[in-house]
LOMITOR-931129 format. One record per residue (C-alpha): x, y, z. Coordinates in steps of 0.25 Angstrom, whole numbers, padded with zeros to 4 digits, always signed. Each point is the difference from the previous one (the first is absolute). Layout:
<midos>
XYZ ...
</midos>
This chain:
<midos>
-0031-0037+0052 +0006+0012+0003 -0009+0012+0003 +0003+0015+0002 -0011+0010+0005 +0005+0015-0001 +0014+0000+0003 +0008+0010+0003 +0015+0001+0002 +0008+0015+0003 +0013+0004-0001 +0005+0012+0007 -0015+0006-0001 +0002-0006-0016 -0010-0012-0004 +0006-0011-0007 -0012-0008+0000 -0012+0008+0001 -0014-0006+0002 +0004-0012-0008 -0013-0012-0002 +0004-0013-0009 -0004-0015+0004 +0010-0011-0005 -0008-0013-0002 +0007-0013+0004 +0006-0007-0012 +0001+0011-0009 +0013+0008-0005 -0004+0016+0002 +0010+0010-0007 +0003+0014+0008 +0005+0009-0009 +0004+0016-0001 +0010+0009+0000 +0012+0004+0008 -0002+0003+0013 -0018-0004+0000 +0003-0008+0013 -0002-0014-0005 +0013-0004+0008 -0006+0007+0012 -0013-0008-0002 +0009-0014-0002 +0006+0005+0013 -0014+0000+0007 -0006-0012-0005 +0013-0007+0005 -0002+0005+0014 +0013+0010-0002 -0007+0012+0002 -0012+0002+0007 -0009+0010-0005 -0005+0011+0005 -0014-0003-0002 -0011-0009-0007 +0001-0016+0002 +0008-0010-0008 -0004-0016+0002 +0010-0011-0006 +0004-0013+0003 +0012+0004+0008 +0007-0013+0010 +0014+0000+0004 +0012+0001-0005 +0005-0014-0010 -0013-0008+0007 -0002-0009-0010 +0016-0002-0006 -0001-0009-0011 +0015-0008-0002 -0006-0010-0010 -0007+0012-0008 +0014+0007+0003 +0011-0010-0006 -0013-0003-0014 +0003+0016+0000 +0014-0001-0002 -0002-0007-0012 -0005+0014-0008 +0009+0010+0007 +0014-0010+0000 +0006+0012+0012 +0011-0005+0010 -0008-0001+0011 +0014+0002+0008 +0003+0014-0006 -0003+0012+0009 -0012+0008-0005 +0010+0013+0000 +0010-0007-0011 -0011-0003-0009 -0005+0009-0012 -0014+0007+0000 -0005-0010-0009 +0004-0011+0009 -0004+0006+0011 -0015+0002-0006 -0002-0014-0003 +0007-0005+0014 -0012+0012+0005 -0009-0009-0009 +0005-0014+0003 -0001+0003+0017 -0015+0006-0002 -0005-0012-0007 +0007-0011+0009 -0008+0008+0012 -0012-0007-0007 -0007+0014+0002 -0014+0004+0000 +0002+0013-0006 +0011+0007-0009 +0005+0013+0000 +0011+0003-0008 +0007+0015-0006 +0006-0002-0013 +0001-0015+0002 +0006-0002-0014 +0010+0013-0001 +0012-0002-0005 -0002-0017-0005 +0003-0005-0014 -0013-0003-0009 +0003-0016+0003 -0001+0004+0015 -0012+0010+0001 -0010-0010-0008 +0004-0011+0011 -0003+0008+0011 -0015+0004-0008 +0001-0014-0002 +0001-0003+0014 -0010+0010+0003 -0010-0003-0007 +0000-0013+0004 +0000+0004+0017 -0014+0008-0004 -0005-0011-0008 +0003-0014+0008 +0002+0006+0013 -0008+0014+0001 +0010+0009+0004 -0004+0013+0001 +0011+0010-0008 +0001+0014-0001 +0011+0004-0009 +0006+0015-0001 +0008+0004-0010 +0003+0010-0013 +0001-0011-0010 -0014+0001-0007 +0003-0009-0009 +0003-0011+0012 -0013+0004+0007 -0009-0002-0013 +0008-0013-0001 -0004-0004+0015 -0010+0007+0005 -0017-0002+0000 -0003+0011+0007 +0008+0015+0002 +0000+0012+0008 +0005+0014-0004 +0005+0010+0011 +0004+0013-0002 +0006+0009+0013 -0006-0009+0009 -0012-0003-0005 -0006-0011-0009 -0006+0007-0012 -0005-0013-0008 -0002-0013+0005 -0004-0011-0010 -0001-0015-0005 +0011+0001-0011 -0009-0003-0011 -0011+0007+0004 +0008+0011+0000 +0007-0001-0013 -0014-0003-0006 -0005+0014+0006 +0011+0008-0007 +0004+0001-0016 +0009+0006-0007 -0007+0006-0013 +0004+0006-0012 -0009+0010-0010 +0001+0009-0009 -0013+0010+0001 -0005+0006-0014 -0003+0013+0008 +0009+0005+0009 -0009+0004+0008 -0004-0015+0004 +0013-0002+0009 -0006+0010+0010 -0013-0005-0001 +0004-0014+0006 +0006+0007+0012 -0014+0003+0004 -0005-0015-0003 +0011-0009+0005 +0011-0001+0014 +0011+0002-0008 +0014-0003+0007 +0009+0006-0011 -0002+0006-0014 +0010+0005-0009 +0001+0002-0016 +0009-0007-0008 -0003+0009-0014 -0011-0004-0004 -0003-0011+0009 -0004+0001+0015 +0002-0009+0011 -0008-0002+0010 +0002-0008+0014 -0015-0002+0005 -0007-0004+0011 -0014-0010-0001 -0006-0010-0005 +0006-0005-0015 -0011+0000-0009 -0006+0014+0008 +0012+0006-0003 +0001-0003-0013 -0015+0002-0006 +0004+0015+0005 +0009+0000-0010 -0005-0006-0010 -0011+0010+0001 +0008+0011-0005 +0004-0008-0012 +0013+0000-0002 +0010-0003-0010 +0008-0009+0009 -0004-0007+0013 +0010-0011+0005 -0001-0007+0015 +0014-0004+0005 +0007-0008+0010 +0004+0007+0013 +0010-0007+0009 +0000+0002+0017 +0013+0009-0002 -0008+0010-0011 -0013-0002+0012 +0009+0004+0010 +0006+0013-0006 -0014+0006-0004 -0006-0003+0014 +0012+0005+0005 -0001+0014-0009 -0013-0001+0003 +0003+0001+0013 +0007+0012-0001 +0016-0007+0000 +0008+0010-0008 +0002-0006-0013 +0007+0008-0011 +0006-0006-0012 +0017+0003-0001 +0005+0010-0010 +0014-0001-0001 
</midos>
């Protein structure tokens, strides 16, 4: 298990990980998520023993370096990523050089995982080995994995459990269905006008707009409590609609006070 107690990390008096509290169980593949610049790199960096932080404590199961080198787990490796294990690194394309990244990690027979962007810039074919490959490590051999990256629809693929920083901070921490089970997308359309600002007062709304006359509403709460308070009102349409970890992610974001504003061009 990995396990971070209020971390903190500055820069130049700025913090790039602020107070931060998040426990990755052993065997489970845990998502870091958040925008540009949130300090999820910083936190990889600190859990790999690269930085040290400035204060709080952070307990892994760190060793030293290539302990536990694997060559017969090494060459059954090379039958998925097929690399010329005598081409230099620096000649090899990103892509190539990700799943050589990859192939090396595995072969160390490690206890614990953590990987930016591991699947950045592979072809379909290459990213579902590797979360093949992945999935099997937590399930057969409990390997720990904490995976950052900006590819939602990767992390929703992968991931049982995600974290959400935002400048520094973690702002939502989750099992990943608990939390898509705690948010929902719903559409209405109210036979009062009135009713819309009446559900601000009765439900944590995350994001609300009007689509003629039809309003949407992303919510916060337990489904069926949510949705009796609307049907209370009565209205003329009432639909409950699937919401992906990308669409979670913007609304928590928003919610959060990231500046998102729709293009006008």
């Amino acid at each position: 298990m990995i396990e971070l107690n209020q971390v903190i990390k500055a820069f130049e008096q700025e913090k790039a990980v602020d107070g931060v509290t998040l426990q990755v169980h052993k065997g489970s593949i845990y998502g870091l998520l958040g925008s540009n610049g949130a300090g999820k790199t910083s936190l990889l960096k600190i859990m790999a023993g690269i930085y040290r932080q400035d204060s709080g404590t952070m307990a892994a199961f760190y060793r030293t370096v290539y302990p536990r080198w694997n060559e017969e787990r090494f060459v059954q490796l090379g039958s998925v990523f097929k690399l010329d294990v005598k081409r230099k690194l620096h000649r090899m394309s990103k892509g190539m050089r990700r799943q050589a990244a990859v192939w090396l990690g595995l072969s160390c027979m490690p206890e614990v995982l953590l990987m930016d962007e591991p699947i950045d810039g592979l072809d379909p074919v290459m990213r579902q080995q590797i979360k093949n490959l992945l999935f099997q490590e937590a399930a057969e051999r409990q390997v720990t994995i904490l995976i950052s990256s900006h590819n939602l629809r990767e992390i929703e693929d992968l991931c049982d459990h995600v974290a959400i920083m935002h400048k520094g901070r973690i702002i939502v921490e989750k099992d990943l269905d608990d939390l898509k089970a705690d948010t929902h997308k719903i559409q209405v359309a109210f036979r009062h006008p009135d009713h819309a600002k009446a559900m601000d007062e009765q439900v944590n709304i995350l994001h609300e707009e009007k689509r003629g006359s039809v309003s949407l509403f992303i919510v916060k709460g337990n489904r069926e409590a949510v949705t009796e308070r609307f049907r209370a009102l009565d209205p003329y349409l009432l639909d409950v609609l699937p919401l992906t970890l990308e669409e979670i992610f913007i609304y928590e974001m928003e919610d959060a006070g990231y500046d998102i504003q729709p293009i006008v061009l």
